[in-house]
C-alpha positions as CSV (number, residue, x, y, z in Angstrom):
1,X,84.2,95.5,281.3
2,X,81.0,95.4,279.2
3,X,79.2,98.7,278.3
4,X,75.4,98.5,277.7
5,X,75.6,101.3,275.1
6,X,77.7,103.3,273.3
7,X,76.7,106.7,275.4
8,X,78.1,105.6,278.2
9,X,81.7,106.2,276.7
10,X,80.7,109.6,275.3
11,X,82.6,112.2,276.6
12,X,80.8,115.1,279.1
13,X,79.8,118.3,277.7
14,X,81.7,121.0,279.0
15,X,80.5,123.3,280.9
16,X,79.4,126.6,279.9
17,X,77.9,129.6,281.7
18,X,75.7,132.4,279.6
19,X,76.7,135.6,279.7
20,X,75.0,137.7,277.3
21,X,72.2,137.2,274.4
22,X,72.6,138.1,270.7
23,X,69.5,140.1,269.0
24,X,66.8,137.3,267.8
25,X,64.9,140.2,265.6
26,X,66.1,143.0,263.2
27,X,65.5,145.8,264.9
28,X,64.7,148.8,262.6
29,X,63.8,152.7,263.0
30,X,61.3,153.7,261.1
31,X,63.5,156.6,259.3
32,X,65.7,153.9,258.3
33,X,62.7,151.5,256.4
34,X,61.1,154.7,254.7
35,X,64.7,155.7,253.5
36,X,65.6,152.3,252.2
37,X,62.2,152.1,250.3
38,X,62.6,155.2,249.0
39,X,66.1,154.7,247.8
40,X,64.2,151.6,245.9
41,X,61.8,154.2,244.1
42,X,64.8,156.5,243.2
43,X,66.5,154.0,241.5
44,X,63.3,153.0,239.1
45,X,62.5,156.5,238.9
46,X,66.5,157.5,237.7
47,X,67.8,154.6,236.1
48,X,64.6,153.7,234.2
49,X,64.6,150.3,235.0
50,X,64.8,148.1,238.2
51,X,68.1,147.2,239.5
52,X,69.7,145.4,242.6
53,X,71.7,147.7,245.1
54,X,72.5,147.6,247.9
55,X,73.9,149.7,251.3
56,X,74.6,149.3,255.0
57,X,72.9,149.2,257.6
58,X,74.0,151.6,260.5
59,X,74.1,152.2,263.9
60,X,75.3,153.7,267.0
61,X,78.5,151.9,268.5
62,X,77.0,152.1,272.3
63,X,73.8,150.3,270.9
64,X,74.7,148.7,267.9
65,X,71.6,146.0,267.9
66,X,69.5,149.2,266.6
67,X,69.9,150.4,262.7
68,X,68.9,153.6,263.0
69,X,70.1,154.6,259.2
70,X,71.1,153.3,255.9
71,X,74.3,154.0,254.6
72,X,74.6,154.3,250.6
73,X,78.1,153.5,249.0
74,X,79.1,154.0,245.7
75,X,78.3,150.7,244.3
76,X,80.2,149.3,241.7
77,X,78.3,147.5,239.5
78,X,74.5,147.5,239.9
79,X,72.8,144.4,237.8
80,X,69.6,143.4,237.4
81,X,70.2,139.9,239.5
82,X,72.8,140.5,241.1
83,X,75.4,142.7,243.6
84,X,78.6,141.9,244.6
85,X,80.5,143.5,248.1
86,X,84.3,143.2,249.4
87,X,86.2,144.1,252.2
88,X,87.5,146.8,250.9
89,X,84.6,148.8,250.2
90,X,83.0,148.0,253.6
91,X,86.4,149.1,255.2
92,X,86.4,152.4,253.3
93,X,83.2,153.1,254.0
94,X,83.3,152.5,257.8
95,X,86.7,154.6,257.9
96,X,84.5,157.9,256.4
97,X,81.5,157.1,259.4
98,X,82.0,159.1,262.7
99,X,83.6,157.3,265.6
100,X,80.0,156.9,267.0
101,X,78.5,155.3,263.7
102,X,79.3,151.6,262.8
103,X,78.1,149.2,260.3
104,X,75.9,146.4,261.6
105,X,74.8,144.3,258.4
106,X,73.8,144.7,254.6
107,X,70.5,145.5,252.9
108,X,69.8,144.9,248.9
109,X,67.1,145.3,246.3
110,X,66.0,142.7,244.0
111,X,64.1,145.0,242.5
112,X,61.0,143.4,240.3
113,X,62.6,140.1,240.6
114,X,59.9,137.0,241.8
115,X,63.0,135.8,244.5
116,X,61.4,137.2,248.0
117,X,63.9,135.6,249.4
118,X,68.1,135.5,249.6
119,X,69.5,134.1,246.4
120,X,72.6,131.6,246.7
121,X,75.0,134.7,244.7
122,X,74.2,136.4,248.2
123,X,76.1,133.8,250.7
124,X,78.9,135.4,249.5
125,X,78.0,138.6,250.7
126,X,76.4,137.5,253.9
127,X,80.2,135.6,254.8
128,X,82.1,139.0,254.1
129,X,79.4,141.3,255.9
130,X,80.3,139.3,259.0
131,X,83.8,138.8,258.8
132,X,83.5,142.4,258.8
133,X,81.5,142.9,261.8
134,X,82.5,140.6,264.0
135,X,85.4,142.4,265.3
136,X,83.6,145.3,265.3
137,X,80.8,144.0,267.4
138,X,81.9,141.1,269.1
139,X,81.4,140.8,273.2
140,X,81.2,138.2,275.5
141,X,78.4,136.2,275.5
142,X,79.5,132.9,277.5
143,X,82.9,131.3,279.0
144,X,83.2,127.6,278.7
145,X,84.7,124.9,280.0
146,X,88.2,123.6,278.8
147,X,88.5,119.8,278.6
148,X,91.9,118.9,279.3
149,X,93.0,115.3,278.8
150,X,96.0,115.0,280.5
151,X,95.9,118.2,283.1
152,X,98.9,118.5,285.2
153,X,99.2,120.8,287.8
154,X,102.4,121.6,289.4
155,X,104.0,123.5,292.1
156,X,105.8,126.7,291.0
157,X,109.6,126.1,292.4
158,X,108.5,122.6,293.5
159,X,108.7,120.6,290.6
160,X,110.8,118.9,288.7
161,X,111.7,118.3,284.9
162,X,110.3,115.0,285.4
163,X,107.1,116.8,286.6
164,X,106.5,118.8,283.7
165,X,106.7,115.9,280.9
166,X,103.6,114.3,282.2
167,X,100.1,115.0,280.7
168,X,99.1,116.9,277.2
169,X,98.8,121.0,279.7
170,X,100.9,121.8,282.8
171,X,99.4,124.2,285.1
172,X,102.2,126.3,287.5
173,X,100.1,127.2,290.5
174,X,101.7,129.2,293.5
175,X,100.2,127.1,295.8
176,X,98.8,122.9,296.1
177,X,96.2,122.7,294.3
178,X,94.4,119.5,293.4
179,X,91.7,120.4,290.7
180,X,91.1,122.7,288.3
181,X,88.5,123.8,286.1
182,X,89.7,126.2,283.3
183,X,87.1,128.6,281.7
184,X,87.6,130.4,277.8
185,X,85.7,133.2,276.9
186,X,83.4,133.2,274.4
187,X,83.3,135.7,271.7
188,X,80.1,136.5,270.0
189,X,79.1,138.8,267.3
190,X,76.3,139.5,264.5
191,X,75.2,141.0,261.3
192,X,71.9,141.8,260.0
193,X,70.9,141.0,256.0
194,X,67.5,142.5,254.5
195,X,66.2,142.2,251.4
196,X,63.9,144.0,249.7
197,X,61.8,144.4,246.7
198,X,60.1,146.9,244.5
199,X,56.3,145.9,246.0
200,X,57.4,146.6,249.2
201,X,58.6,143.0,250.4
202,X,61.1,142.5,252.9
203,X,62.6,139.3,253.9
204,X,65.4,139.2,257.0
205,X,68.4,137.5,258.3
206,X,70.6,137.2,261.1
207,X,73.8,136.1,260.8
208,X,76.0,134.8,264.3
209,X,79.6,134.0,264.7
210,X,81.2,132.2,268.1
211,X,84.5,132.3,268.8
212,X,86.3,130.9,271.7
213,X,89.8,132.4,273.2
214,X,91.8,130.2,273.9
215,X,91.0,126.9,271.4
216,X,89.8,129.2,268.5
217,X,86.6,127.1,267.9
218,X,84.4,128.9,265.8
219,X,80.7,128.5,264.9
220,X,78.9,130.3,262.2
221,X,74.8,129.9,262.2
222,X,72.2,131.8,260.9
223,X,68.5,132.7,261.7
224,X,65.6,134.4,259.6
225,X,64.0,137.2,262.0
226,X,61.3,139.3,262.2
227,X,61.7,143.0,262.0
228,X,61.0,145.1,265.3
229,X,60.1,148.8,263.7
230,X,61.9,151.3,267.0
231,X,61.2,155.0,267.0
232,X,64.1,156.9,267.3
233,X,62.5,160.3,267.3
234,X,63.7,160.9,263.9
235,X,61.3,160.8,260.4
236,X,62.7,161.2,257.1
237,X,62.1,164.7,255.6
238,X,60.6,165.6,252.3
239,X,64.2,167.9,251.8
240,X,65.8,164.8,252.0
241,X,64.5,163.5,248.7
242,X,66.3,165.4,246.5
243,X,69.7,164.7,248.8
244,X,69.0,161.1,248.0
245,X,68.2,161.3,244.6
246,X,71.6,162.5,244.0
247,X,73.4,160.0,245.6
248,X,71.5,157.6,243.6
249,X,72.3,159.4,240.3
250,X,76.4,159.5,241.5
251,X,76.3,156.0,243.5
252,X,74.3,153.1,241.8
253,X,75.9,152.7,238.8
254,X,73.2,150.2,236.3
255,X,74.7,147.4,233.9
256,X,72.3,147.5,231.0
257,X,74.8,144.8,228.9
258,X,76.7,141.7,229.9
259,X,78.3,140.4,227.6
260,X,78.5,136.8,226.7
261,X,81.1,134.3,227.5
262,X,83.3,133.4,225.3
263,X,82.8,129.8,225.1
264,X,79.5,130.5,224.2
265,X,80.0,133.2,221.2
């Protein structure tokens, strides 16, 4: 048998049948942007100098596509170029939040740096945001189609050993059955990653993991966004300036020195 192109031995596409959407845009209150911007003036105003930091974005578990708030941990380590999250921290912090309040992504200053954009120390952080989050978050958003070479399908109390050595997956059905199509559910989750600067810049990302049940394929992707400023009925009080400056004072903690590597000295 001749073929008159390859395609025509390229295996179908499974099937699969959308169940839910992800967020395509960052959706932001506007408490949440004035309180990020202003922790970016407290820590010029504090420190003396610009540094990066960075926090959590927040929001409610039954709607967690919304940040309504920004979260500020102690951070470790706060240098001009650069910050650095782990599991850990993210776990600690999420343990301290209400049962209603969950962490939905990462923002960061670079402060008076030129980079409007994500720098490639920040991958890092984007990867551990979402392994984070994605069992936090994750729903169904599609089942799929398992392709079985090699599908059996059996009789249960009607077969023999014989029966069940055939093919790669034996199906026991209670009853005949000649075809079957098998579906997986599809796992979906996401984190949001914002970056901002001194001037007032803001540049987003959205960062989406697939998973699928039964075969464990997993795709990671990510997408820049726009931001979508919600009103949540709350606006961030002059009172709370002084609350702020104090967690800035106790939680950003600036590197002024690095020292340099020894193969260099």
């Amino acid at each position: 048998m001749r073929f008159k192109s390859l395609s025509a031995l390229a295996r179908p596409q499974p099937r699969e049948f959308k169940l839910g959407e992800l967020p395509t845009a960052v959706r932001l209150s506007r408490y949440a942007q004035a309180k990020a911007f202003l922790i970016n003036e407290l820590v010029r105003e504090i420190h003396g100098d610009s540094f990066e930091w960075y926090g959590y974005t927040l929001g409610r578990r039954e709607a967690p596509e919304v940040v309504e708030d920004i979260g500020l941990p102690t951070n470790e380590a706060n240098q001009q170029e650069y910050v650095s999250i782990t599991a850990e921290q993210i776990t600690a912090y999420q343990e301290g939040l209400g049962a209603h309040r969950v962490i939905n992504g990462w923002i960061h200053s670079h402060g008076d740096l030129e980079m409007r954009t994500f720098s490639s120390l920040d991958e890092a952080n984007h990867a551990t945001m979402l392994d984070f989050v994605f069992p936090q978050l994750r729903r169904v958003v599609a089942k799929r189609e398992v392709v079985i070479g090699g599908l059996t399908l059996v009789v249960q109390g009607a077969h023999t050993e014989g029966d069940l050595t055939a093919g790669s997956v034996t199906l026991i059905t209670d009853a005949p059955v000649r075809q079957a199509t098998i579906l997986e559910a599809v796992w979906g989750g996401f984190c949001y990653a914002v970056v901002i600067g001194d001037e007032g810049w803001h540049h987003q990302e959205i960062h989406y993991k697939e998973r699928a049940v039964l075969t464990g394929e997993t795709a990671i992707r990510k997408a820049e966004a726009e931001i979508v400023l919600t009103d949540t009925g709350r606006l961030l009080a002059p009172s709370e300036r002084e609350d702020l400056a104090e967690a800035v004072r106790d939680r950003i903690k600036p590197v002024r020195y690095i020292p340099p590597k020894l193969e260099s000295m």
